[in-house]
N, C-alpha and C positions, 0 to 999 in steps of 0.2 A: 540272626537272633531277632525275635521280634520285639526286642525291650531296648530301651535310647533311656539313657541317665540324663539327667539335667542336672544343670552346675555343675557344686563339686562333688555331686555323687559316684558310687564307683560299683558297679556290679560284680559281684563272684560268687565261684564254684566254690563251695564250701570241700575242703579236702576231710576227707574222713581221719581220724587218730586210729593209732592202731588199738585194738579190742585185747591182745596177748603180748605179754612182755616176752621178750627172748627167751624165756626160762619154760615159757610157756602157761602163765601165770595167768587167767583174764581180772581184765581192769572193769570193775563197773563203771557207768557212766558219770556217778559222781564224784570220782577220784582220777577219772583221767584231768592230763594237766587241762588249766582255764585257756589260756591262749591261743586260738583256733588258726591253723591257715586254710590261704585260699588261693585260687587265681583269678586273677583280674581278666572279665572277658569282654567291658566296654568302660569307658569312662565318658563321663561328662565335661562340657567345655572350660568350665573353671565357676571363679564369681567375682561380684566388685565388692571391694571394700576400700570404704570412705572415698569412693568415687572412681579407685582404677580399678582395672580387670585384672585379678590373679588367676594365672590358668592350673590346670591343675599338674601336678609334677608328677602322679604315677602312670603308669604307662598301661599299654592293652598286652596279654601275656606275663605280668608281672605276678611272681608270688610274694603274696604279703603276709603278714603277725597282726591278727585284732584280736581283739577281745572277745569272749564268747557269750557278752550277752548284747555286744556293739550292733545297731543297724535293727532291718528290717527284714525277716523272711518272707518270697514271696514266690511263686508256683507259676511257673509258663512254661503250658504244653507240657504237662506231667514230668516237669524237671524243677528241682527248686534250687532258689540260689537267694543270696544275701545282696541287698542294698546297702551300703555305707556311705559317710559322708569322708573325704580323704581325712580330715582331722579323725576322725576311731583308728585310722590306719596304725598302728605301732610301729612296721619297719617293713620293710623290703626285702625280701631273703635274697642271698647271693646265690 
């Protein structure tokens, strides 16, 4: 990858929702749910606060829950992926 996150940034692959309910039903885009996942495919080294370093606690390969208007889109080498800072993070899927 030719993208390096600084601090507590967190790079990902936005995962697509699915477009058809089981039923075979399609979902417009403004009714699919808000909650977006992704994978985490670089993270940054942490940040200080009030003087020590916290590093950051998600990991590289990790799938996460943000928010779908959280972060930053941004385009490298005709692939687009999201910037987040670990606080937009929601949770870590198992």
């Amino acid at each position: 990858m030719k993208i390096k996150p600084l601090h507590d940034r967190v790079i990902v692959r936005v995962q697509d929702s699915e477009t058809r309910t089981t039923s075979g039903i399609v979902i417009p885009d403004n009714a699919k749910e808000k909650p977006t996942t992704g994978e985490v495919l670089a993270v940054g080294p942490g940040h200080y606060d009030n003087g020590a370093f916290v590093a950051t606690t998600v990991t590289e390969g990790a799938r996460i829950l943000f928010g779908q208007f959280a972060g930053q889109k941004v385009k490298v080498e005709n692939e687009e992926y999201t910037i987040l800072r670990e606080n937009d993070i929601l949770a870590i899927l198992a």
